[in-house]
Backbone as CSV, one residue per row, in Angstrom:
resi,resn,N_x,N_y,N_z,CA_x,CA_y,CA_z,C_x,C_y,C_z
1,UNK,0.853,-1.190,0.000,0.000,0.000,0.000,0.890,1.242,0.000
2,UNK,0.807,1.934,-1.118,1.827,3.248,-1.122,0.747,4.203,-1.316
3,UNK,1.663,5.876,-1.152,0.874,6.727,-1.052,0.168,6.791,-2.483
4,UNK,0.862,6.675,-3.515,0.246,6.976,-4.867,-1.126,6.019,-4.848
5,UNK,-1.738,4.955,-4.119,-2.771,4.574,-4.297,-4.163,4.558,-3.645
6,UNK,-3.429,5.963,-2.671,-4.870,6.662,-1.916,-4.454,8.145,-2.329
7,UNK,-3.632,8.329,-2.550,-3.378,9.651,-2.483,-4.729,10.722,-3.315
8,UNK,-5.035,11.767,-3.391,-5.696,12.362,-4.616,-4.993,13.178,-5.518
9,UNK,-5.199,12.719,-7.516,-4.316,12.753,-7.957,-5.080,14.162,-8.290
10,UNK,-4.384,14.905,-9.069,-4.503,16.706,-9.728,-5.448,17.356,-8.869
11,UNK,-4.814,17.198,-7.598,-5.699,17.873,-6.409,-6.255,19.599,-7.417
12,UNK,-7.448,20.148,-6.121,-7.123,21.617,-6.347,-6.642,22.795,-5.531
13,UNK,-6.054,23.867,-6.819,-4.565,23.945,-6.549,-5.185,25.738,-6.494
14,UNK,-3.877,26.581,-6.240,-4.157,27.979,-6.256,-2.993,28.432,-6.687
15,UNK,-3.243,29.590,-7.141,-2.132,30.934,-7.430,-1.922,31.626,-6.804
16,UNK,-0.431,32.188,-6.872,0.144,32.437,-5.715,-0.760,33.932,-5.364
17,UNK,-1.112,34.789,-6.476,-1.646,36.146,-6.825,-3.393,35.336,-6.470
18,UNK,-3.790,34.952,-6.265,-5.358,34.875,-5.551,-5.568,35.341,-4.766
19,UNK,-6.951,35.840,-3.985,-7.099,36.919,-3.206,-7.506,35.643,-2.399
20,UNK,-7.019,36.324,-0.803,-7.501,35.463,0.514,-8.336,35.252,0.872
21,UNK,-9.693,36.286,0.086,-10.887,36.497,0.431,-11.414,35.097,-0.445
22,UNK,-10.702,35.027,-2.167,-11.201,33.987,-2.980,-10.490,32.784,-2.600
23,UNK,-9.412,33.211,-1.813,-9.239,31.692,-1.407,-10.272,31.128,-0.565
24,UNK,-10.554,31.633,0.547,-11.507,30.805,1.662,-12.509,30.567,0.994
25,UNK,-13.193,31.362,0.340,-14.657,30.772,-0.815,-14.261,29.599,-1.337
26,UNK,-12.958,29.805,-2.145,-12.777,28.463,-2.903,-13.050,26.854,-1.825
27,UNK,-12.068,27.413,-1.023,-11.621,26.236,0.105,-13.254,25.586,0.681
28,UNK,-13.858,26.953,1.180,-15.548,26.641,1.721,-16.235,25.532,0.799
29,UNK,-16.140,26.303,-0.675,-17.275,25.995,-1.602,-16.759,24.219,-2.118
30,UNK,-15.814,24.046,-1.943,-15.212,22.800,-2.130,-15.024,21.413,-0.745
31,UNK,-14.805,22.385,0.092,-14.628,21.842,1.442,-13.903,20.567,1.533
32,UNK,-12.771,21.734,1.414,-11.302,21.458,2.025,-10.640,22.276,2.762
33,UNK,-9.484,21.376,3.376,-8.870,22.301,4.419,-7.385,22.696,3.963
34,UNK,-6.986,22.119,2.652,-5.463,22.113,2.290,-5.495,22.507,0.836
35,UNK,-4.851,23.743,0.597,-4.885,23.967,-0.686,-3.476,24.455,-1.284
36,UNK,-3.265,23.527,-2.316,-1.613,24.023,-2.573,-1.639,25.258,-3.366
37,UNK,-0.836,25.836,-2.926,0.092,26.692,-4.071,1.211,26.607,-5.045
38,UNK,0.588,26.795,-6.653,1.764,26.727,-7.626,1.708,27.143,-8.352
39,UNK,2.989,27.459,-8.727,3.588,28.539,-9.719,3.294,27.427,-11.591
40,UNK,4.223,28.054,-12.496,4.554,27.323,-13.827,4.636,25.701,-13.589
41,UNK,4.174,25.141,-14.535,4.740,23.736,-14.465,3.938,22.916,-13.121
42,UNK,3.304,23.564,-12.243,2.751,23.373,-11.017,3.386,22.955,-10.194
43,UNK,4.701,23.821,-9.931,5.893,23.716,-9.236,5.455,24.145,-7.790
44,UNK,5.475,23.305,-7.067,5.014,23.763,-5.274,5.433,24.690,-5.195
45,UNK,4.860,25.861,-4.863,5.488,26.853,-3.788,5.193,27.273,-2.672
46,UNK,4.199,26.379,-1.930,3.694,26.990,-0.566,1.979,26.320,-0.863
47,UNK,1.523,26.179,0.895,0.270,25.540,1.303,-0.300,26.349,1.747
48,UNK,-1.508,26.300,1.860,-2.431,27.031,2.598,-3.315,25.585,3.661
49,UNK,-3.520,26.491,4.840,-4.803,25.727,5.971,-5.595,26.477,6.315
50,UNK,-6.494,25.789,6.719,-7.162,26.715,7.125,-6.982,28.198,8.664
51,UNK,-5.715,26.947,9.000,-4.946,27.788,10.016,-4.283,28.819,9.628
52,UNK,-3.818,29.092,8.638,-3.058,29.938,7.892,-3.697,30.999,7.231
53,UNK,-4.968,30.513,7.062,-5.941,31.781,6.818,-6.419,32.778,7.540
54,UNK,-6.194,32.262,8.908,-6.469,33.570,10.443,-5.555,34.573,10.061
55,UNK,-6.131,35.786,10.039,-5.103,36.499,9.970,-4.968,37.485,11.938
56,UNK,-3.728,37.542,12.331,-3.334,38.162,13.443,-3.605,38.999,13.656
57,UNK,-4.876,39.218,14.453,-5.572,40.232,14.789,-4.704,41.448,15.610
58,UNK,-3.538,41.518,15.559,-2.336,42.530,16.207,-2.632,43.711,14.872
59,UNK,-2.554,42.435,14.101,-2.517,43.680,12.134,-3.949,44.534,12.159
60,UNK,-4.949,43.996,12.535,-5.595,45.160,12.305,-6.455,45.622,13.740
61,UNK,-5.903,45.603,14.834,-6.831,46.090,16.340,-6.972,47.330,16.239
62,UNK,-6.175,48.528,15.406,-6.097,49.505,15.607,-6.822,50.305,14.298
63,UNK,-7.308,49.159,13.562,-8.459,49.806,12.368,-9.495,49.829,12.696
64,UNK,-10.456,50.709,11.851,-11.721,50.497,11.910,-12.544,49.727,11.045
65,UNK,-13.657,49.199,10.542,-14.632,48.220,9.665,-13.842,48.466,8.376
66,UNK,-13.782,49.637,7.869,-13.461,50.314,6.408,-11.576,49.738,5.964
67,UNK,-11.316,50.594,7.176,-9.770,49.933,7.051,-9.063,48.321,7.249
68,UNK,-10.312,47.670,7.610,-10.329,46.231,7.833,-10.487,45.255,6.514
69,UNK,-11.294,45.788,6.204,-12.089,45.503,4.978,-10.728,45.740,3.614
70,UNK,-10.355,46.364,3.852,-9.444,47.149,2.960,-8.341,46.159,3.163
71,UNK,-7.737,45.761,4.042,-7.027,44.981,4.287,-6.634,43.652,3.757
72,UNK,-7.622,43.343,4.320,-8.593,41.887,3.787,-8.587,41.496,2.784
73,UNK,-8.806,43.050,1.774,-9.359,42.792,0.518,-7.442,42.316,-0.435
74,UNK,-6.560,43.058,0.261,-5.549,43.245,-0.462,-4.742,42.287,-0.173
75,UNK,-4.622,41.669,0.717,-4.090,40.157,1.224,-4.028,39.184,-0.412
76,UNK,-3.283,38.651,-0.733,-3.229,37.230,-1.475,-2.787,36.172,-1.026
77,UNK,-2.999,34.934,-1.105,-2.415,33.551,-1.017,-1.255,33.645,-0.581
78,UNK,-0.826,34.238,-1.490,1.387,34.494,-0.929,1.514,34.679,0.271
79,UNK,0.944,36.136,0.627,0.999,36.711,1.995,0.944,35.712,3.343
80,UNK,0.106,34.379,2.982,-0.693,34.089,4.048,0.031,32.326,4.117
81,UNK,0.712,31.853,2.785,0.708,30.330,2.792,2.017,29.970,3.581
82,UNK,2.032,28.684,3.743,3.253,28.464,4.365,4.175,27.868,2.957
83,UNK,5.291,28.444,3.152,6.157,28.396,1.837,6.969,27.384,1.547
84,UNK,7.306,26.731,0.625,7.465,26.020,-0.246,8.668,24.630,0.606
85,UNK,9.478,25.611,1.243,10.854,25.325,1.937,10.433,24.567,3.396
86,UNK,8.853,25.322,4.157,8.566,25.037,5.300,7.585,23.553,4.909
87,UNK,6.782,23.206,3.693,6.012,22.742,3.857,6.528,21.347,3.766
88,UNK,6.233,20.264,4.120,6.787,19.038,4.442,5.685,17.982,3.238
89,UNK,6.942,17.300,2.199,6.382,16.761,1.196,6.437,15.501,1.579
90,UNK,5.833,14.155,0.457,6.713,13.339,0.015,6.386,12.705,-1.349
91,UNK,7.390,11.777,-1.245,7.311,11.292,-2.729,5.912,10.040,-2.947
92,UNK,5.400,10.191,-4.154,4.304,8.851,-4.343,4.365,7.299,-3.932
93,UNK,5.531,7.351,-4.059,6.507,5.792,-3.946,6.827,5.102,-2.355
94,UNK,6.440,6.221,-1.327,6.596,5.645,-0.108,5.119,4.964,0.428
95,UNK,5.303,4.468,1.508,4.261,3.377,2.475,3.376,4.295,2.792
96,UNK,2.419,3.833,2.689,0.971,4.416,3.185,1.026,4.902,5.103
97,UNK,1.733,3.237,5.578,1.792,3.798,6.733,3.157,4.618,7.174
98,UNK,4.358,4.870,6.505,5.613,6.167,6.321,4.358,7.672,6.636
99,UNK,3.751,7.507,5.272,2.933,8.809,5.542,2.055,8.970,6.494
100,UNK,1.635,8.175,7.554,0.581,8.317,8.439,1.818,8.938,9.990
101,UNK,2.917,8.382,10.050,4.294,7.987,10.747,4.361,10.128,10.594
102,UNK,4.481,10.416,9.505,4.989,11.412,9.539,3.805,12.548,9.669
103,UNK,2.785,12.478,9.527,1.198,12.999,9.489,1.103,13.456,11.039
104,UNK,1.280,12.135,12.154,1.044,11.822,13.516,2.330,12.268,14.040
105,UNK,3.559,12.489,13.988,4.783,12.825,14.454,4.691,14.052,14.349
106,UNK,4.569,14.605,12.699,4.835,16.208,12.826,3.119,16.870,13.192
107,UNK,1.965,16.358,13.401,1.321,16.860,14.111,0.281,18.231,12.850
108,UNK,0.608,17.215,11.514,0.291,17.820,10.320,-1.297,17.215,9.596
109,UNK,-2.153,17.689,8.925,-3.035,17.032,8.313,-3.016,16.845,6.832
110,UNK,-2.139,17.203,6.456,-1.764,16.428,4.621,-0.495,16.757,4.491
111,UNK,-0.372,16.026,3.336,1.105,16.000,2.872,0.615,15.849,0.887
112,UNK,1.652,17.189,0.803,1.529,17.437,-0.566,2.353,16.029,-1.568
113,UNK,2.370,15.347,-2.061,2.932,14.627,-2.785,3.744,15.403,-4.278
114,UNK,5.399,15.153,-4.456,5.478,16.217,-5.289,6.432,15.014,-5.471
115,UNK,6.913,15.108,-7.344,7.859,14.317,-7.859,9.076,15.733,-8.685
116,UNK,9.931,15.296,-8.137,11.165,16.642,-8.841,10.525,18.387,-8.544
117,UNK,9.738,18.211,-7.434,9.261,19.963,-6.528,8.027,20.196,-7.191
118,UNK,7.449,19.167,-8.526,6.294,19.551,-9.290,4.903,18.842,-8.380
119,UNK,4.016,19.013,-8.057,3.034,18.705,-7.320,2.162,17.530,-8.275
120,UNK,2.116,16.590,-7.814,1.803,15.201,-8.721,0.251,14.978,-7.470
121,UNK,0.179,15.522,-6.133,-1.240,14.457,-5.733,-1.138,15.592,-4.546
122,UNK,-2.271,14.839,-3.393,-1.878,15.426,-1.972,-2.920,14.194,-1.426
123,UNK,-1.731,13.595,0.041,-2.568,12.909,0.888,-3.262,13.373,2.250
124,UNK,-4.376,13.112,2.820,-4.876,13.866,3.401,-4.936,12.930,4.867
125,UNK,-5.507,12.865,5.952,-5.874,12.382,6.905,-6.947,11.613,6.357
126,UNK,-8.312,11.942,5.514,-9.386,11.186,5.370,-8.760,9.624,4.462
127,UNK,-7.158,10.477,3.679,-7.107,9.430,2.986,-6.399,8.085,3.868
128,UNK,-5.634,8.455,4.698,-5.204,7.927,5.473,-6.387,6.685,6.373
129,UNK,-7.649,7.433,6.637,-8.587,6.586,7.072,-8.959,5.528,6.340
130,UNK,-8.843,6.139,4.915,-9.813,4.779,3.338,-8.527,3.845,3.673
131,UNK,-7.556,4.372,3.839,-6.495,2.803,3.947,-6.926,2.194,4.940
132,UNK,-7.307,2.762,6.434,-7.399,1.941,7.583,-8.367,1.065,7.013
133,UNK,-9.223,1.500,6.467,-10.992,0.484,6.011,-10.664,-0.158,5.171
134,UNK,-9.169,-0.244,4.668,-9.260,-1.075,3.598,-8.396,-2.276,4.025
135,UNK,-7.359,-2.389,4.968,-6.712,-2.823,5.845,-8.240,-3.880,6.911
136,UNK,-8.479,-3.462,7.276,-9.580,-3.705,8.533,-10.875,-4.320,7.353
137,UNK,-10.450,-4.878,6.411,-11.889,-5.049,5.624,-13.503,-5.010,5.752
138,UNK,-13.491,-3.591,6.152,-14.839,-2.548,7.284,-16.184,-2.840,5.740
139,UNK,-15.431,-2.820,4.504,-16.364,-2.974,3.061,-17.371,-4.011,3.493
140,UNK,-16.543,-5.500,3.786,-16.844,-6.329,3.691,-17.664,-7.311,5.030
141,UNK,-19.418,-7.327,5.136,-19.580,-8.430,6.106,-18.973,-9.469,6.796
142,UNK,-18.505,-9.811,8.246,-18.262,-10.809,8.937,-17.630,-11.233,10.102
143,UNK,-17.167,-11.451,10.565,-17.153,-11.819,12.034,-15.541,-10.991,12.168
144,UNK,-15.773,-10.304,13.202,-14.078,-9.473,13.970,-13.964,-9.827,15.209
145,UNK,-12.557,-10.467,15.303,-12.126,-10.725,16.280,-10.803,-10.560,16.771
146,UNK,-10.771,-10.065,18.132,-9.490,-9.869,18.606,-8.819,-10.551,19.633
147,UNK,-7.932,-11.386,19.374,-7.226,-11.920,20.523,-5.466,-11.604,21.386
148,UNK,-6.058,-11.700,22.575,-4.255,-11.620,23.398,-3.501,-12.817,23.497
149,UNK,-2.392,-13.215,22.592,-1.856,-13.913,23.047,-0.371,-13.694,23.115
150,UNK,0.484,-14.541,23.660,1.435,-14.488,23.970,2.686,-14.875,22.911
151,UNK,3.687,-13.618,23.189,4.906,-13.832,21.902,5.186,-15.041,21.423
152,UNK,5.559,-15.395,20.411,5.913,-16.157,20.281,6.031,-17.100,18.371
153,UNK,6.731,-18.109,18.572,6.989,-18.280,16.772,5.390,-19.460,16.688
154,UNK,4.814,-19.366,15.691,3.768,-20.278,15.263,2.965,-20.260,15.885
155,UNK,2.445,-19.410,16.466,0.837,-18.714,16.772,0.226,-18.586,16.224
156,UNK,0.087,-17.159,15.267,-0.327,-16.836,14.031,-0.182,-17.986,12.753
157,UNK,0.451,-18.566,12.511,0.185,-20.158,11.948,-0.692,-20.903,12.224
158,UNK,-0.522,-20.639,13.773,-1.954,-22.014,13.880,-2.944,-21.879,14.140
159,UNK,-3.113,-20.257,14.157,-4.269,-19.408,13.955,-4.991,-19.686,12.733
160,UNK,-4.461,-19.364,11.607,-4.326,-19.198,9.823,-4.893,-20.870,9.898
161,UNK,-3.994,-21.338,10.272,-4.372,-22.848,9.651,-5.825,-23.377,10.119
162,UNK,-5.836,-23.046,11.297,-7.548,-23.500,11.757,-8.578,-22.972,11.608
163,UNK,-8.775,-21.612,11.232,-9.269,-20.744,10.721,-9.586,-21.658,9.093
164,UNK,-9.025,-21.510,8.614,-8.731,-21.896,7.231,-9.459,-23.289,7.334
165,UNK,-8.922,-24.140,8.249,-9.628,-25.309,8.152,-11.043,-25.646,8.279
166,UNK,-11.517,-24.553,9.224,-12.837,-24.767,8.843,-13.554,-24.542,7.549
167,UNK,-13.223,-23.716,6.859,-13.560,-23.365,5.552,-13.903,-21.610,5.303
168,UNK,-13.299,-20.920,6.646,-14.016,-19.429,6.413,-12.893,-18.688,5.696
169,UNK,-13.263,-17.972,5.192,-12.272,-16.890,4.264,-11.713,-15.708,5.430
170,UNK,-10.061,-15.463,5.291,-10.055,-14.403,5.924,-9.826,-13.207,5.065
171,UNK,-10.404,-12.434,5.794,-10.809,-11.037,4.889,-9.771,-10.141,5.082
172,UNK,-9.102,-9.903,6.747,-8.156,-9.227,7.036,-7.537,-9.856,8.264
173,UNK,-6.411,-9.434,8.535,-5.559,-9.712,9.650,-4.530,-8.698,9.933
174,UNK,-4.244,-8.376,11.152,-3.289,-7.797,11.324,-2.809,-7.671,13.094
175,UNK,-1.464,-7.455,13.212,-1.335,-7.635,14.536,-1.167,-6.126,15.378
176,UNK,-0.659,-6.229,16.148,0.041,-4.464,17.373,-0.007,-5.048,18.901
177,UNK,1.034,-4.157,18.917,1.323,-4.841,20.605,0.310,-4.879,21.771
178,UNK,0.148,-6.000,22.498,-0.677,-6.288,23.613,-0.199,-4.938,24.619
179,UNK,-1.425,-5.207,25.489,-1.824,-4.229,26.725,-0.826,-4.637,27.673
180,UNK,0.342,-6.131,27.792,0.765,-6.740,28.738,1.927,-6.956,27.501
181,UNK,3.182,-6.749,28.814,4.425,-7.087,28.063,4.627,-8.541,27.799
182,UNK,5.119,-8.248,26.277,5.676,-10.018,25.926,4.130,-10.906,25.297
183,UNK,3.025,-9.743,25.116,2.091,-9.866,24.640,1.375,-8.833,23.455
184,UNK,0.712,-9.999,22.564,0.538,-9.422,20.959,-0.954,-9.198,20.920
185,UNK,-1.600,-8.466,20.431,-3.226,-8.477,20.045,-2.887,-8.833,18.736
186,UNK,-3.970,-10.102,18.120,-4.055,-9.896,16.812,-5.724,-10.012,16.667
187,UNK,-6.066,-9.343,15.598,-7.177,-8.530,14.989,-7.191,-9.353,13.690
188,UNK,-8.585,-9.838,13.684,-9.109,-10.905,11.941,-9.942,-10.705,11.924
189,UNK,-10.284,-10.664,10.796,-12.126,-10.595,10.119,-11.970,-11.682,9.136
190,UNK,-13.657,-12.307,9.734,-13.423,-13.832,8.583,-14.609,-13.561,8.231
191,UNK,-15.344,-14.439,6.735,-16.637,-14.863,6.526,-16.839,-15.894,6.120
192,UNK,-18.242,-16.393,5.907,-18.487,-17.919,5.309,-18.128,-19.002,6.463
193,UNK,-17.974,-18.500,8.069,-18.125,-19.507,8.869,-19.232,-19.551,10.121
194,UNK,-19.708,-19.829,11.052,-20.554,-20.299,11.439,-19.791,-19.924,12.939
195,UNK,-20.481,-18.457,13.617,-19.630,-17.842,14.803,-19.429,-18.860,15.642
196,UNK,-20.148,-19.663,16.251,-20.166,-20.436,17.174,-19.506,-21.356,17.049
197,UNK,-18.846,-22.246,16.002,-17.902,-23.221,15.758,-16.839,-22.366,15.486
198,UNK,-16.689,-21.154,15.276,-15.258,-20.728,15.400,-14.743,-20.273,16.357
199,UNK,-15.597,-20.161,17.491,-14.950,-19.710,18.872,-14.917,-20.716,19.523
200,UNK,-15.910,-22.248,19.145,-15.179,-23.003,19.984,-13.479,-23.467,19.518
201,UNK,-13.549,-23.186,18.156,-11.865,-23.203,17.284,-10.631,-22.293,18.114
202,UNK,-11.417,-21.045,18.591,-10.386,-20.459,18.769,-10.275,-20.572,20.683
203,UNK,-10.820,-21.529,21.080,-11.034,-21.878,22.590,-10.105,-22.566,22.831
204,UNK,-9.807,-23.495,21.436,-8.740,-24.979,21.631,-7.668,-24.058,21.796
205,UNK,-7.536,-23.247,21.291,-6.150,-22.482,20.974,-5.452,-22.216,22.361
206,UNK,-6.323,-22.050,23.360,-5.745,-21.387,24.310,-5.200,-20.075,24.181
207,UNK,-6.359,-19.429,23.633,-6.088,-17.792,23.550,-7.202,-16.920,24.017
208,UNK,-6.564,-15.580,24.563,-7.592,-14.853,24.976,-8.276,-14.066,24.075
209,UNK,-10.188,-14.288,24.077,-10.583,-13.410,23.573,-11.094,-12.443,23.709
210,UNK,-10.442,-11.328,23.261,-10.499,-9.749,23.742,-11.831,-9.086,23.011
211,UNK,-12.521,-9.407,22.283,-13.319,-9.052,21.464,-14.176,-10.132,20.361
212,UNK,-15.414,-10.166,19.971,-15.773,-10.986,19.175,-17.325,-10.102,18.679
213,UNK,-17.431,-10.205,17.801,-18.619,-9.575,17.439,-18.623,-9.485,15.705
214,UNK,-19.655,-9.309,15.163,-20.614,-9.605,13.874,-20.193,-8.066,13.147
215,UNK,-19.405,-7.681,12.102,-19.363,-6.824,11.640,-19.479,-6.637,10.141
């Protein structure tokens, strides 16, 4: 799963000379919160947020409505985006979860995707979610379950294999560290089996179940 296959491709984009006033319309009327800025060639030069659209009420406390207004009006995109050097890219070609790593670290909600400084996509937080649902197979009817068990080699094997043996399809799997050290949660969604013969399956196992329910 890389970014180029959630990402959104020929996002929309702004000029650097747009008025701040037509930016937020744009941003409203579209409803979004991230809008790039680019020059020729659609060479990044700076983001806009919606955070970036406040303007510092220090600049105008000492105007009145008229001189506010006036202000306002003369502001562009440039004035207001974060620039080109500050804004934090990456390339199409990295991990879906790299970009979530760097989303949650720097405390950011998109990331412009740019190949050679030219703006090729932008990934967002929502997109970040369509991966979780696609990961977690949320599309698809059937039984989710989560179990604690303990580290170790051929667990998850003999999970897979009995699972399997009954005849249910697994839809998803995935693991993350238990609540207790030296302990794993793993997380499956199956269908086409029959709940009650698979929990007595997963009883033999001698594993804890942390969760079970019809999704």
């Amino acid at each position: 799963m890389l970014v180029k296959d959630y990402m959104t491709r020929h996002p929309l984009m702004a000029a650097p000379d747009m008025s701040l006033v037509e930016a937020q319309r744009f941003m409203g009327q579209n409803n979004i919160r991230h809008l790039p800025v680019v020059g020729d060639g659609k060479r990044l030069l700076g983001l806009v947020t919606r955070q970036s659209l406040l303007v510092d009420p220090g600049r105008l406390g000492s105007l009145n409505v008229w001189e506010i207004a006036g202000v306002l009006s003369g502001l562009k995109v440039k004035d207001v985006m974060i620039k080109a050097p500050n804004v934090i890219t990456v390339s199409q070609d990295i991990t879906i979860e790299e970009a979530a790593r760097v989303m949650v670290e720097r405390r950011i909600g998109c990331l412009p995707v740019v190949q050679d400084d030219v703006l090729v996509g932008i990934i967002t937080e929502t997109d970040i979610f369509k991966a979780l649902l696609d990961v977690l197979g949320t599309r698809t009817p059937g039984i989710r379950v989560t179990l604690a068990v303990h580290e170790g080699k051929g667990i998850l094997a003999a999970l897979t294999h009995d699972v399997s043996a009954m005849g249910a399809n697994i839809i998803s799997l995935l693991t993350s560290e238990g609540e207790l050290p030296g302990e794993r949660a793993i997380t499956f969604k199956v269908n086409d089996v029959d709940p009650a013969l698979l929990r007595q399956a997963l009883d033999k196992l001698n594993v804890k179940i942390v969760d079970f329910r019809e999704a």
